[in-house]
C-alpha positions in Angstrom: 212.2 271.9 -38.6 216.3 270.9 -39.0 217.6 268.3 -36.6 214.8 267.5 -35.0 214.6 265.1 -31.5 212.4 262.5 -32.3 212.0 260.5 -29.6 209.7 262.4 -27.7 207.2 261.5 -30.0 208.1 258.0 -30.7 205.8 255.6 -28.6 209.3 253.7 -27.8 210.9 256.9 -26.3 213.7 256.0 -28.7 215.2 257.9 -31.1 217.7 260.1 -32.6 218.0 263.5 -34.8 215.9 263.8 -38.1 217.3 266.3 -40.6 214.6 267.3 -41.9 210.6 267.5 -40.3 207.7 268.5 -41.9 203.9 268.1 -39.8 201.6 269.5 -42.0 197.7 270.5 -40.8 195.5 269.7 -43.8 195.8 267.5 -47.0 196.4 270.2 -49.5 199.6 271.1 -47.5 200.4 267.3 -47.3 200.2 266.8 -50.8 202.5 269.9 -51.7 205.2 268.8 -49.3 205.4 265.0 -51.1 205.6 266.9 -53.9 208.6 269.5 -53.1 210.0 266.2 -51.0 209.7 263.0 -53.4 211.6 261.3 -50.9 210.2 261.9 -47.6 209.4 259.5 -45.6 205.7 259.5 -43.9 205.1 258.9 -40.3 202.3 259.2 -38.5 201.9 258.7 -34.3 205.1 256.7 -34.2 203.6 253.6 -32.5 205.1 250.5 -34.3 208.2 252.4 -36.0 211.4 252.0 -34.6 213.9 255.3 -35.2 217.7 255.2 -34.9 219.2 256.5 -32.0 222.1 257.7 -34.3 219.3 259.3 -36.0 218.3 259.7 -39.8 219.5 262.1 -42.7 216.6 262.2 -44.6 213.2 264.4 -44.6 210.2 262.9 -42.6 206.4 263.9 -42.7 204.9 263.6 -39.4 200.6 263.1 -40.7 199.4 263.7 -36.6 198.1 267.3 -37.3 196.0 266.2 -40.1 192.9 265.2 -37.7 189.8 266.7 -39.9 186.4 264.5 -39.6 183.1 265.2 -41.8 180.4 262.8 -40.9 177.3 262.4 -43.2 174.7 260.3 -42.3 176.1 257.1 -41.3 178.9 258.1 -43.7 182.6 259.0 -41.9 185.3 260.8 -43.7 188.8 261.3 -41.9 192.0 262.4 -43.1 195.5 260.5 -42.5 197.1 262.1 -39.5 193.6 261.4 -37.1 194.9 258.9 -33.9 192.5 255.4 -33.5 191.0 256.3 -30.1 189.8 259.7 -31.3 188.2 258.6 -34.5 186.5 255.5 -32.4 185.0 258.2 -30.0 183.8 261.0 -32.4 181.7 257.6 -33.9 180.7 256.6 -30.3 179.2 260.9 -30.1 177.6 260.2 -33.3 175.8 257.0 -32.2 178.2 255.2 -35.3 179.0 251.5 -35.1 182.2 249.5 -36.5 185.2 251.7 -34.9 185.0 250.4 -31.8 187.8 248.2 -32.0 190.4 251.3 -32.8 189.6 252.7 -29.1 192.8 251.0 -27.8 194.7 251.6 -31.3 197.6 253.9 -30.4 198.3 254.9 -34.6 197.0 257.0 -36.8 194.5 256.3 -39.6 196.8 256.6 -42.3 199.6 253.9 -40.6 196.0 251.8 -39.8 195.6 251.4 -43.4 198.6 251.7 -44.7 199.2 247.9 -42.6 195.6 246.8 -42.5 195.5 247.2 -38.7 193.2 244.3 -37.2 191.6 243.9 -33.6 189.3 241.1 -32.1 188.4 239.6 -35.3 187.8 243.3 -37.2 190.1 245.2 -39.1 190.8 248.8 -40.6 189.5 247.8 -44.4 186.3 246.2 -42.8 184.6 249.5 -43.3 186.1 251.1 -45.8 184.1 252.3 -49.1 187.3 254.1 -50.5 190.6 255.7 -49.5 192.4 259.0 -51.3 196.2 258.4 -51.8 198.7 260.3 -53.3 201.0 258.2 -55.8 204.2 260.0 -56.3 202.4 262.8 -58.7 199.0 263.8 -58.2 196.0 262.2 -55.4 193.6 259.3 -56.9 190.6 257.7 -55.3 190.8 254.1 -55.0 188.0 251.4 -54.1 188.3 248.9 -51.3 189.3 246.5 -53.9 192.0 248.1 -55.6 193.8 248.7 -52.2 194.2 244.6 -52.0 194.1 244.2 -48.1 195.1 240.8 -46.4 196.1 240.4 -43.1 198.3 243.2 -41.8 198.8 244.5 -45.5 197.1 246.9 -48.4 198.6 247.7 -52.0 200.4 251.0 -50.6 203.0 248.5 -49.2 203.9 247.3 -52.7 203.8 250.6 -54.5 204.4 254.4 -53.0 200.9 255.4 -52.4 200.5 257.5 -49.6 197.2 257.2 -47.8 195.4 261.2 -47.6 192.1 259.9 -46.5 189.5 257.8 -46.3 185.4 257.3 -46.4 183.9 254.2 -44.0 180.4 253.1 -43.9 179.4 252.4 -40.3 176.1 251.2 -38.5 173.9 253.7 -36.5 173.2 252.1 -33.2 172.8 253.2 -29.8 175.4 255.0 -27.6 175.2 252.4 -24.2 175.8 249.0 -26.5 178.8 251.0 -28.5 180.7 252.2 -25.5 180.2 248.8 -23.7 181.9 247.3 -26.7 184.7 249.6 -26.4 185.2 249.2 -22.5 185.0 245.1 -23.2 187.7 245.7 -25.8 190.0 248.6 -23.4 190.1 245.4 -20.8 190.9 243.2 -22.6 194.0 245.3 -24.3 194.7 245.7 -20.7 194.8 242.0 -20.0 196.7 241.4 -23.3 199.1 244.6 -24.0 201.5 246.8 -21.8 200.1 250.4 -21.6 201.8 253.4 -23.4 203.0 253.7 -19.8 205.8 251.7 -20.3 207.3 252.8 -23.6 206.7 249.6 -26.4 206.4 249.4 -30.2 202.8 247.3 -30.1 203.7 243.7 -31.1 207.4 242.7 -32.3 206.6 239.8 -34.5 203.8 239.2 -37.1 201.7 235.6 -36.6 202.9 232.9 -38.5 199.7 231.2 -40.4 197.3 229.4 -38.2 199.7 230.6 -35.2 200.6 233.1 -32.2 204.3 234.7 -32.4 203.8 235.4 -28.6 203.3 231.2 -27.4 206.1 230.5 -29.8 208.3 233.2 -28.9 207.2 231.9 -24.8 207.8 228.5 -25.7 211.2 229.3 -27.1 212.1 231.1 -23.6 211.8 234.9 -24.6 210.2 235.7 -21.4 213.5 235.8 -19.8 215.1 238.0 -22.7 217.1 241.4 -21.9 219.6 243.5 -24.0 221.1 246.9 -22.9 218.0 249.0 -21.9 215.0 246.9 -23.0 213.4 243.7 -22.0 210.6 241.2 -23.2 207.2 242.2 -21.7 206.7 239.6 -18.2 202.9 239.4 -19.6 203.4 238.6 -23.1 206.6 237.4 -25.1 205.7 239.8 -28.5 206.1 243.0 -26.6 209.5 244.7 -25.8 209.8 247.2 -23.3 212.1 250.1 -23.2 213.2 250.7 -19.3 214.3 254.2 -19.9 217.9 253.7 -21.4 217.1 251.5 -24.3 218.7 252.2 -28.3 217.4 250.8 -30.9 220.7 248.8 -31.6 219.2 247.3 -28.0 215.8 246.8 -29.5 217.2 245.3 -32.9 219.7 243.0 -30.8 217.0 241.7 -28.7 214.7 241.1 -31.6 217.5 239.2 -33.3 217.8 237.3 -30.2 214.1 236.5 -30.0 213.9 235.6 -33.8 216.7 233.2 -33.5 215.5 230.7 -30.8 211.7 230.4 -32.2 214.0 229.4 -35.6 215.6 227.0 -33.7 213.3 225.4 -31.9 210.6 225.3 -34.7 211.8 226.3 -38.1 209.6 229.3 -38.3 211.1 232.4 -39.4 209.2 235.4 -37.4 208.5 238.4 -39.7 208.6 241.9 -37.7 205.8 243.8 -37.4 208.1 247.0 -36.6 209.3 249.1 -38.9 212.7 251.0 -39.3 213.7 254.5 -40.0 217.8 254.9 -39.7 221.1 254.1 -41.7 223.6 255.4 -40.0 224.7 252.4 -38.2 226.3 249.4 -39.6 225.6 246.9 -37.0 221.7 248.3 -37.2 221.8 247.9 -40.9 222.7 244.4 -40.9 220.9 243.2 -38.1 217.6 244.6 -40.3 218.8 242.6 -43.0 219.0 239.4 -40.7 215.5 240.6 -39.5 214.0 241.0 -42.7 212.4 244.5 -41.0 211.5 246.8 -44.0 
């Protein structure tokens, strides 16, 4: 697809024209694309990236058609494009323990990975015996240990592997103790996180060591923060919300704005959690550069 309106599938509701769009249905397809399109860029459901209102002149992949499961035993393996909540409930059917923590996850598998999603206490790589990615040439297998995950990062950050798939080893247990888990979890998200209701990006700001970007970014008055068409969440300072008119030179001017006071009251420099796709504005391009988004 040519010139393609992204921001109907951006969980922001922001976002201009891509040049180029490719959504391909299976892995074999995937991998034929990165090859004909070296430098694509790979998306997958749009929940914590951030897309330029004046658009982008590049090629993206869009993963969210690759949603293929095969379940062996208590064995799962899933490819890339396959959305959190799905993948938690097609283990809750199975009578599989260990995903229930991705039923409020509004991204895909691969973009899980790919930043080492975490959740009340668990994360993405808990599970995980071993993960296909494709490296630029041809697809490789690579261990739990050889993808390096911390906290909210795995080796395909450092280097261009580009997750395919992956193989988890969950628990069998019974269906009534899994789904209570989940609906403990779903309320809690609700207590904690704005729905997909009101268009948001997941959390701004990563936490600083041993602290909460939220109570710092509260303490340092972001509550009352507005720019353009977007405001700070009222329940939780590391959320922004688009009101239905927002840019992302709004978003990145507001996120500046946040950054700045935490720095000055505390001498902590936030890292974003968001990431960017754009280029095509100068004032964008800096402020990322201030930001230290990637």
């Amino acid at each position: 697809m040519l010139d393609y309106d992204i921001s109907k599938l951006t969980s922001f509701k922001i976002g201009g024209e891509i040049k180029k769009v490719y959504m391909p249905e299976s892995v074999e397809e995937f991998v034929q694309i990165l090859q004909k399109e070296p430098e694509a860029v790979v998306l997958g459901n749009l929940s914590n990236t951030l897309i330029s209102s004046y658009g982008y002149d590049g090629t993206v992949i869009i993963t969210t058609k690759m949603e293929n499961v095969d379940i062996t035993g208590t064995k799962i393996t899933a490819e890339c494009g396959i959305k959190g909540p799905k993948l938690s409930k097609i283990a809750l059917e199975n009578h599989l323990s260990g995903f229930e923590f991705m039923i409020g996850f509004p991204g895909s598998l691969g973009g899980n990975i790919f930043m080492n999603a975490s959740a009340n206490n668990q994360c993405i790589s808990d599970k995980i015996i071993s993960i296909k990615c494709f490296d630029g040439q041809s697809t490789k297998d690579f261990s739990k240990e050889e993808m390096e995950f911390s906290y909210r990062h795995s080796i395909c950050m450092d280097k261009k592997l580009i997750v395919l798939s992956a193989m988890f080893e969950l628990e069998a247990a019974d269906e009534i103790s899994i789904k209570n888990k989940m609906d403990e979890i779903l309320a809690f998200r609700k207590s904690h996180q704005p729905s997909l209701a009101l268009p948001n990006c997941g959390s701004v700001f990563k936490n600083p060591e041993n602290n909460s970007a939220g109570k710092l970014l509260e303490s340092a008055g972001a509550k009352n923060m507005a720019q353009g068409g977007v405001h700070v969440w009222e329940n939780h300072a590391n959320f922004i919300i688009n009101d239905g008119t927002g840019t992302s030179l709004d978003v990145l001017r507001l996120m500046h704005k946040m950054s700045e006071e935490v720095e000055k009251k505390y001498q902590i420099k936030l890292i974003p959690e968001i990431r960017y796709l754009g280029g095509n504005n100068k004032e964008e391009v800096e402020l990322c550069k201030k930001l230290k988004i990637k």
